[in-house]
N, C-alpha and C positions, 0 to 999 in steps of 0.2 A: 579464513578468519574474518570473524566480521568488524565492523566499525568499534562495535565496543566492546568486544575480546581487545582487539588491538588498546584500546582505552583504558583496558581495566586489567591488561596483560601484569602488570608491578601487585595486583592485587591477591595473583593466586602465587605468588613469589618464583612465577616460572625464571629466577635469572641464570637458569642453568645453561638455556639456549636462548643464543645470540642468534638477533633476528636481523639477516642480509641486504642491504640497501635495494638487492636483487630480489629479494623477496616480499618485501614493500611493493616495490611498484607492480610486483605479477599479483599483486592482491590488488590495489587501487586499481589497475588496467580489468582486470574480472568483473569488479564493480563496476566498471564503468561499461562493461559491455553489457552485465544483466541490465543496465539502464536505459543501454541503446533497445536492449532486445522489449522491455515493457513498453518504449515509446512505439513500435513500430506496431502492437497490436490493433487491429481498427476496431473501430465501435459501430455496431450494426446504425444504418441510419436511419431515422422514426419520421413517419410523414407528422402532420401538423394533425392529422384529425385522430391519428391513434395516440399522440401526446396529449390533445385535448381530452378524448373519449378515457385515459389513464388519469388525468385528472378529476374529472366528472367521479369518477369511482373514487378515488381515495376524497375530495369532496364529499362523498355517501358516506363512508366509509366514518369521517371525523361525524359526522349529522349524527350517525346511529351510536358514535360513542357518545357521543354530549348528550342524548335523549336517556340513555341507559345510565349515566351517571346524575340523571337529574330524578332519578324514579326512587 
């Protein structure tokens, strides 16, 4: 269940079932682990001249749109 199922739980009038102080926390604790688990993915690391040489292109990139929207 996510953050706003849980929020918006009184909205679908679910009050048939009673939700377990035990079942709170093994939803917050899951969340908290999908959190752990996105923090750990690494991000490839870019040397300086293929960050510049990425720039230089989109750089071109905005030139060729301004030139087409000025025709």
């Amino acid at each position: 269940m996510s953050a706003k199922e849980f929020i918006l739980i009184d909205d679908n009038n679910n009050y048939g079932e009673e939700i377990l102080d035990e079942d709170i926390v093994n939803m917050v604790k899951s969340n908290e682990m999908d959190l752990i688990e996105e923090e750990l993915v690494l991000q490839p690391k870019i040397s300086t001249s293929k960050a510049l040489a990425s720039l230089d292109k989109v750089s071109f990139l905005f030139l060729i749109i301004h030139l087409i929207l000025l025709l």
